[in-house]
SETOR-624432 format. One record per residue: x, y, z of N, C-alpha, C, CB in turn. Coordinates in steps of 0.2 Angstrom, whole numbers, padded with zeros to 4 digits, always signed. Atoms other than C-alpha are relative to their C-alpha. Glycine has a CB too. Layout:
<sites>
XYZXYZXYZXYZ...
</sites>
This chain:
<sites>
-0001+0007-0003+0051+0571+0226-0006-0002+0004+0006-0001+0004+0005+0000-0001+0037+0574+0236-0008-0005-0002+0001+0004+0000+0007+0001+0007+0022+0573+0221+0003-0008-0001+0002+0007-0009-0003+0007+0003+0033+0557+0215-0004-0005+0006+0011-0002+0001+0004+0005-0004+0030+0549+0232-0007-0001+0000+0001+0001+0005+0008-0002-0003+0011+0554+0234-0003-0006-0006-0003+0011-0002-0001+0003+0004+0011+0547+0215+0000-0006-0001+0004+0002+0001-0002+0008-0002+0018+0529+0221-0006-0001+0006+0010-0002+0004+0003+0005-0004+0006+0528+0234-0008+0001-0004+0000+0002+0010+0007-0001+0004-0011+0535+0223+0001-0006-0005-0002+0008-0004-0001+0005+0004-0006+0520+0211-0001-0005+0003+0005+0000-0003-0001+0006-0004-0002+0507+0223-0003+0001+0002+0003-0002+0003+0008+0000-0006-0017+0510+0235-0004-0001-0006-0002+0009+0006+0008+0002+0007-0031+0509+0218+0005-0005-0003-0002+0008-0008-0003+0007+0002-0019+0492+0212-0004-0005+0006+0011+0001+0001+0000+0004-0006-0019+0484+0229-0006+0001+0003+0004+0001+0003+0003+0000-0001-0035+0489+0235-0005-0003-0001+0001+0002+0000+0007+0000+0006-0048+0482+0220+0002-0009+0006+0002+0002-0014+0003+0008-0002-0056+0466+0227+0004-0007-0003-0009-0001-0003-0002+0007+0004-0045+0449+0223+0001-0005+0004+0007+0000-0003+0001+0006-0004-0041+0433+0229+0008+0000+0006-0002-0008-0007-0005-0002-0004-0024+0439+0239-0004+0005+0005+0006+0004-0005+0003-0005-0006-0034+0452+0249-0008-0003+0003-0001+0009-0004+0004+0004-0003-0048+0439+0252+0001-0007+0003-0005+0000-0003-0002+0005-0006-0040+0428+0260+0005+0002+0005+0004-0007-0003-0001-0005-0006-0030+0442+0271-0005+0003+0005+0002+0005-0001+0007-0002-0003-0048+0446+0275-0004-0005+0004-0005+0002-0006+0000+0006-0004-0050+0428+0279+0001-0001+0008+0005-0003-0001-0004+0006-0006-0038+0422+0291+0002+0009+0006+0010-0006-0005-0002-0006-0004-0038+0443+0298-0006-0003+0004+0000+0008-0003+0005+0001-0001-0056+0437+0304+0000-0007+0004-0002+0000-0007-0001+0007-0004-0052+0419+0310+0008+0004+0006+0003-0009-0008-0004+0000-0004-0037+0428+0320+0005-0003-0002-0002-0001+0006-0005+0003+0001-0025+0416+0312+0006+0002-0003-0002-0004-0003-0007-0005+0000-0008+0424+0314-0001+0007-0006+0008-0005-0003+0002-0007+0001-0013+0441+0307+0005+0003-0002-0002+0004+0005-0006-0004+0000+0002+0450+0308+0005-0004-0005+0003+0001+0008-0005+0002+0004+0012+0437+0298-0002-0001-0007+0002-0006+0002+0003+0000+0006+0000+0436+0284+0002+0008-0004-0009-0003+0001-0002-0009+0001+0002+0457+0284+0007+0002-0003-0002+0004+0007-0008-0001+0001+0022+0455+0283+0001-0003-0008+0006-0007+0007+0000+0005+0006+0022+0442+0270-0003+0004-0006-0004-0006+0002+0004-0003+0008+0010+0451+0258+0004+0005+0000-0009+0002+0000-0005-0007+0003+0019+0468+0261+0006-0003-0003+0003+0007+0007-0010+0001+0003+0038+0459+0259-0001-0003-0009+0006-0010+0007+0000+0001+0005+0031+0451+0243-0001+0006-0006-0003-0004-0001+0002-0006+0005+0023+0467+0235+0007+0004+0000-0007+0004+0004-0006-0004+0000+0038+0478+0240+0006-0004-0006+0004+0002+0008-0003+0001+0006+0050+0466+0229-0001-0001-0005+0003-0004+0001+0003-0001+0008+0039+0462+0216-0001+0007-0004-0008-0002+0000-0002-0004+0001+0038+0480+0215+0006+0003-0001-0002+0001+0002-0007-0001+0000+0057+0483+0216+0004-0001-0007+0003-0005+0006-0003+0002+0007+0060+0472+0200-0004+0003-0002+0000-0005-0002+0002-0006+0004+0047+0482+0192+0002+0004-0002-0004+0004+0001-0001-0007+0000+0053+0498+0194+0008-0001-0005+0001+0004+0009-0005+0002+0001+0072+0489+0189+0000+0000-0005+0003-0005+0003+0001+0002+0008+0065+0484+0172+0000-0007-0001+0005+0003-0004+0001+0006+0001+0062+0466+0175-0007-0002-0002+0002-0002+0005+0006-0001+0002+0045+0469+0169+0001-0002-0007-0003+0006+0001+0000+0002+0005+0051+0467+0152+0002-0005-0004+0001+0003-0001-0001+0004+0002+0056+0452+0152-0007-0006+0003+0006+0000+0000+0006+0002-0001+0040+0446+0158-0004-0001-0007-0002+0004+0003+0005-0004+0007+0031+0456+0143+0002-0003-0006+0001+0010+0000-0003+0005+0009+0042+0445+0129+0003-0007+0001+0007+0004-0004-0002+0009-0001+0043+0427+0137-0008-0002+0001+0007-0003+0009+0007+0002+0000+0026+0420+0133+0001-0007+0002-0004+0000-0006+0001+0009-0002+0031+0400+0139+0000+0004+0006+0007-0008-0002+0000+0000-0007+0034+0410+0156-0006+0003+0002+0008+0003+0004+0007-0003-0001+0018+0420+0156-0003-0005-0001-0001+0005-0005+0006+0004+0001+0008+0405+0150+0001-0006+0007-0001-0003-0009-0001+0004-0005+0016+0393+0163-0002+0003+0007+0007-0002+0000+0003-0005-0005+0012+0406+0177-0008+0000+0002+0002+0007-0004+0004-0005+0000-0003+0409+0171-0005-0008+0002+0000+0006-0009+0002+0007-0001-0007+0388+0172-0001-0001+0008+0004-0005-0003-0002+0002-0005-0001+0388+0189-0005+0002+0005+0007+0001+0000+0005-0005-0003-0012+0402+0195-0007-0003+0003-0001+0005-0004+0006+0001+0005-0027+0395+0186-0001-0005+0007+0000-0003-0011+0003+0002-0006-0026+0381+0198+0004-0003+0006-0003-0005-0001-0003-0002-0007-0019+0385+0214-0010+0004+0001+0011+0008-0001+0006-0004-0002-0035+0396+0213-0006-0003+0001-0001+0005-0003+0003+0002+0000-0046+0383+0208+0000-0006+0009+0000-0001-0008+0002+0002-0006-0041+0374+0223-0001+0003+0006+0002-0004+0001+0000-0003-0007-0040+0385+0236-0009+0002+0001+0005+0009+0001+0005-0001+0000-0058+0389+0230-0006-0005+0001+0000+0003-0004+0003+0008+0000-0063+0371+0230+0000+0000+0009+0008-0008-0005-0003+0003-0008-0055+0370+0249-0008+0006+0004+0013+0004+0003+0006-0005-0004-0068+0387+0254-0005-0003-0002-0001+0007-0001+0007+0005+0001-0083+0378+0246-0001-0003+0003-0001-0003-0005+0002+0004-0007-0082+0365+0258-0001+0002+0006+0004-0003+0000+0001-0001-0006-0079+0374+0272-0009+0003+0002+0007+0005+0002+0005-0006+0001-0095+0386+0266-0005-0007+0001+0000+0005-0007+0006+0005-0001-0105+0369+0266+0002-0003+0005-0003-0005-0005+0001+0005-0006-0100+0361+0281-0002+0009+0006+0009-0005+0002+0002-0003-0005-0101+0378+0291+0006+0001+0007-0007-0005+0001-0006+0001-0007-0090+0384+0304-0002+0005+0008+0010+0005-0003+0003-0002-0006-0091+0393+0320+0006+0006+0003-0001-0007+0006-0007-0004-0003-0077+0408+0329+0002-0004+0005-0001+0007+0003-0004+0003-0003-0074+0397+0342+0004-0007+0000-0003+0000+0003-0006+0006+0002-0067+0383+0335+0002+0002-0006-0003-0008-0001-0005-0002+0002-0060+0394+0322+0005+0006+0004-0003+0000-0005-0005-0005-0003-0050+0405+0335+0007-0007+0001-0004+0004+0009-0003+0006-0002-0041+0387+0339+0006+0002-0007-0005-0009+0000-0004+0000+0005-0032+0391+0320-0001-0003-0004+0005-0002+0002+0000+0005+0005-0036+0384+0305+0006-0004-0003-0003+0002-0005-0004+0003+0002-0020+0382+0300+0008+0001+0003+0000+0001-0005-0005-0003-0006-0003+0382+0309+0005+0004-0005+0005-0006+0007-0003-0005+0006+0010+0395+0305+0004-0002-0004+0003+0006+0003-0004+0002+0006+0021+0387+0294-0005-0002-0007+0005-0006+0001+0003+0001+0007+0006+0382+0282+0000+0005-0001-0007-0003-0001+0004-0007+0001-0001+0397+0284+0005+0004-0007+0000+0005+0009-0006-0004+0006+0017+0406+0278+0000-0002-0005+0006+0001+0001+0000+0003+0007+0017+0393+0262-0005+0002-0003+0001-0007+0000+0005-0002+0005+0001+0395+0257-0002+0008-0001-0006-0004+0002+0000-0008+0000+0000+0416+0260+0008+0001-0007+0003+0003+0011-0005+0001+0004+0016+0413+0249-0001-0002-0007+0004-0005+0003+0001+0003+0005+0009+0403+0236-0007+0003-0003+0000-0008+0001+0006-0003+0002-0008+0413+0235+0002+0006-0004-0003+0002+0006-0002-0008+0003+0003+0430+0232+0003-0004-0006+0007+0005+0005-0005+0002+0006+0016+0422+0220-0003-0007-0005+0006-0003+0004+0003+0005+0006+0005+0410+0208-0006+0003-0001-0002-0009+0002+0006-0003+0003-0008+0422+0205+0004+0007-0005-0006+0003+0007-0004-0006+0004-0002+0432+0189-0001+0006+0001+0000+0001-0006+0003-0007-0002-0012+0448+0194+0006+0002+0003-0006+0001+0004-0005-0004-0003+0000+0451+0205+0007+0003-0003+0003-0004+0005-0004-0002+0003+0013+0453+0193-0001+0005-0003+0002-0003-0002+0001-0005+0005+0004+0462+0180+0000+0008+0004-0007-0002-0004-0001-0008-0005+0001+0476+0196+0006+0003+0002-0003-0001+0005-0006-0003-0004+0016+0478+0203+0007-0002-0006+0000-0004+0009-0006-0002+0004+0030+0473+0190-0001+0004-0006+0003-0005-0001+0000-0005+0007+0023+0476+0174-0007+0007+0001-0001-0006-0009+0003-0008+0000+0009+0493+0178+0004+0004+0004-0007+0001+0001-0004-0006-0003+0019+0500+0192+0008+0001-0003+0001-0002+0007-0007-0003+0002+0035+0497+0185+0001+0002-0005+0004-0004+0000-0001-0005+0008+0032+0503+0167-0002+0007+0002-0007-0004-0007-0001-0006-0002+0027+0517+0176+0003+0005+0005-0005+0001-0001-0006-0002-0001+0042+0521+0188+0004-0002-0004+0001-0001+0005-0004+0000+0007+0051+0517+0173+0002+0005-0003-0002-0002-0005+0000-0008+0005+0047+0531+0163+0003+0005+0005-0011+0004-0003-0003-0006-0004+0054+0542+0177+0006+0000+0001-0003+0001+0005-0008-0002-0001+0072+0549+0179+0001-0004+0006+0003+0008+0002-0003+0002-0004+0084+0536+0190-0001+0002+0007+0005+0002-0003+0001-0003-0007+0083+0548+0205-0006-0001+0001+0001+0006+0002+0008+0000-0003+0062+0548+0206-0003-0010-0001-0005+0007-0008+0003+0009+0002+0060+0528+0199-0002+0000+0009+0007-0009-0004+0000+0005-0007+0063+0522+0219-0002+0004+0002+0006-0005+0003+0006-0005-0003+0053+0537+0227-0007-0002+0000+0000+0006-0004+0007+0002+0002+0037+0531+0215+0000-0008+0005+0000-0001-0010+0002+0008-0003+0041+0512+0221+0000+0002+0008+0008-0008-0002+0000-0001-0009+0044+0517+0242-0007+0002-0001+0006+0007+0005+0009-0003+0001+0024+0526+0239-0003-0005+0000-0002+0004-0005+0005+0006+0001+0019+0511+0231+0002-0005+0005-0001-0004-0007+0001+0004-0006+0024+0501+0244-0001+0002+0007+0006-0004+0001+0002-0002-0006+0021+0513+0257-0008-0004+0001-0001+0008+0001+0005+0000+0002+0002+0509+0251+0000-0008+0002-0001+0003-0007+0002+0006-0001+0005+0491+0251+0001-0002+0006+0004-0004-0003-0003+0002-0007+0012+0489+0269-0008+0002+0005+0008+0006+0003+0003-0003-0003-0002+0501+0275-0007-0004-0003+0003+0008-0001+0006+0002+0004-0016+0491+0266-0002-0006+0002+0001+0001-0007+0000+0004-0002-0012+0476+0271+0001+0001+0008+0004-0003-0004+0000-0001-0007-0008+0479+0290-0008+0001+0001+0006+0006+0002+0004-0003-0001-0023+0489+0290-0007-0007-0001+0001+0007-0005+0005+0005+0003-0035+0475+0281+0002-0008+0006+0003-0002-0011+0002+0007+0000-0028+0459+0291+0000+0003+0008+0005-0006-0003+0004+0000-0009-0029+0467+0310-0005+0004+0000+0005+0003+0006+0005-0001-0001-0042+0475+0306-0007-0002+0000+0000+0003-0003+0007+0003+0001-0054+0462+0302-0002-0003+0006+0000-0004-0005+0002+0003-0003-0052+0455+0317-0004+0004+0005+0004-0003+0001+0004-0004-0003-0065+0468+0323-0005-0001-0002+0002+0005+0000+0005+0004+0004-0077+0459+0313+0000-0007+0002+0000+0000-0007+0002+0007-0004-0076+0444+0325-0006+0000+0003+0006-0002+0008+0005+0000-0003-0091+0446+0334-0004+0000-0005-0001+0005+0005+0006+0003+0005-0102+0446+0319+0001-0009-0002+0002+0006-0009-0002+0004+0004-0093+0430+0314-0002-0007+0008+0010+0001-0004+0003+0007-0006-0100+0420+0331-0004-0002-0003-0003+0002+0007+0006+0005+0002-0115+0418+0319+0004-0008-0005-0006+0005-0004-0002+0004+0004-0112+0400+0310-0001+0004-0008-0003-0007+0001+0000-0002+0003-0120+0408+0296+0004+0005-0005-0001+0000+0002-0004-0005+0001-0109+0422+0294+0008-0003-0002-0001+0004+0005-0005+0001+0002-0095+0412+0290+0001-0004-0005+0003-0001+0003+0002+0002+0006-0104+0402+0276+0002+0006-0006-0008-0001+0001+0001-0007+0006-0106+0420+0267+0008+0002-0001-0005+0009+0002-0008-0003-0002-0086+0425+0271+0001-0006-0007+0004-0003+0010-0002+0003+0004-0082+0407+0262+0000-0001-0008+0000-0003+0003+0003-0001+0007-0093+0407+0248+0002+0007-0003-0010-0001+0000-0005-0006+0003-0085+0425+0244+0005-0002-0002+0002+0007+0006-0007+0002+0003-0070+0417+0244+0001-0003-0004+0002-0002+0003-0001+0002+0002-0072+0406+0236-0003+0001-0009-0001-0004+0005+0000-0003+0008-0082+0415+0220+0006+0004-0002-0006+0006+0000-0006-0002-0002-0067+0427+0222+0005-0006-0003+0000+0001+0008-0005+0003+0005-0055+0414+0217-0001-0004-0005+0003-0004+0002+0000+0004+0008-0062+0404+0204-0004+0006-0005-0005-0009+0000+0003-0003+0006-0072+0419+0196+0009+0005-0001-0008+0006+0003-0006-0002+0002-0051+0425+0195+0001-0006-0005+0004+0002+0008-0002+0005+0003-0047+0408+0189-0002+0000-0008-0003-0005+0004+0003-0001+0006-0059+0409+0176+0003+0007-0003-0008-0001+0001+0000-0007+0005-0055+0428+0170+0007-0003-0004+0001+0009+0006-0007+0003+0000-0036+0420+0170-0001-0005-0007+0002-0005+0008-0001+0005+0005-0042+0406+0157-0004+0004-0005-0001-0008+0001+0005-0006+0007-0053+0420+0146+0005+0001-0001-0007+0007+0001-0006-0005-0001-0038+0431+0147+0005-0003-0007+0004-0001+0008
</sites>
């Protein structure tokens, strides 16, 4: 059971780790200080149930409904083209840590759009329902939800880790500069996703 677990978190930690536009805008707003801890809840509680149905076998009906794949896949496309539109601007106007410690956004946007970032971007699905859950699948009843607790140990531990950690990278972000380069990341980051989304 052990190995299973180990297993679920070496999968999920190389899933959830690779550079996207969900973990650069926790890198964000870990950075701006703008409720940290709730952006970290939110991303782990989505990953653990998106993983949950994976593992259940709800992945396969993902994998053979193409109006809900392609509608998904629209929705993503631009959700990301505007979040990435919203950082472009900020990257040319230029910001500062002290008038972003004030919050950019208060915490109910925040939780909607932390919400709508995870959940309209398909990646998220292809990672965690249909490749983790096709592969706790394949494993005996007893070991599936061993594989999924690893991969979400991984997600909890990845995310916590990423959104209070950045705010240790405040003092670099006193320069205006420096938060030009942050946005224009971000903002390549979502529309070079957007775009892979309509190659795809």
């Amino acid at each position: 059971m052990i190995w299973t677990y180990l297993q679920g978190i070496g999968v999920g930690g190389g899933l959830i780790i690779a550079i996207g536009a969900q973990n650069a805008f926790v890198l964000a707003q870990g950075i701006r200080r703008n409720y940290p801890l709730q952006t970290a809840v939110v991303c782990s509680l989505c990953d653990a149930s998106l993983i949950l149905l994976g593992v259940s076998g709800v992945g396969a009906i993902l994998t053979t409904n193409d109006l809900l794949r392609q509608g998904a896949t629209w929705l993503g496309v631009a959700f990301l083209l505007w979040y990435g539109a919203r950082s472009l601007r900020s990257a040319i106007r230029g910001g500062n840590l002290a008038h972003l410690e004030n919050g950019v956004m208060t915490r109910s946007r925040l939780f909607i759009t932390t919400l709508a970032l995870t959940l309209l971007n398909p990646h998220v699905y292809v990672d965690t329902i249909l490749l983790l859950g096709s592969l706790g699948g394949r494993l005996p009843v007893e070991q599936r939800y061993v594989f999924a607790a690893g991969a979400m140990s991984a997600s909890v531990l990845w995310f916590f880790t990423l959104s209070l950690g950045a705010g240790f990278l405040a003092p670099l972000f006193r320069r205006p500069v420096a938060w030009r380069y942050l946005d224009s990341l971000v903002c390549l980051t979502m529309w070079g996703i957007a775009v892979s989304l309509l190659w795809s």
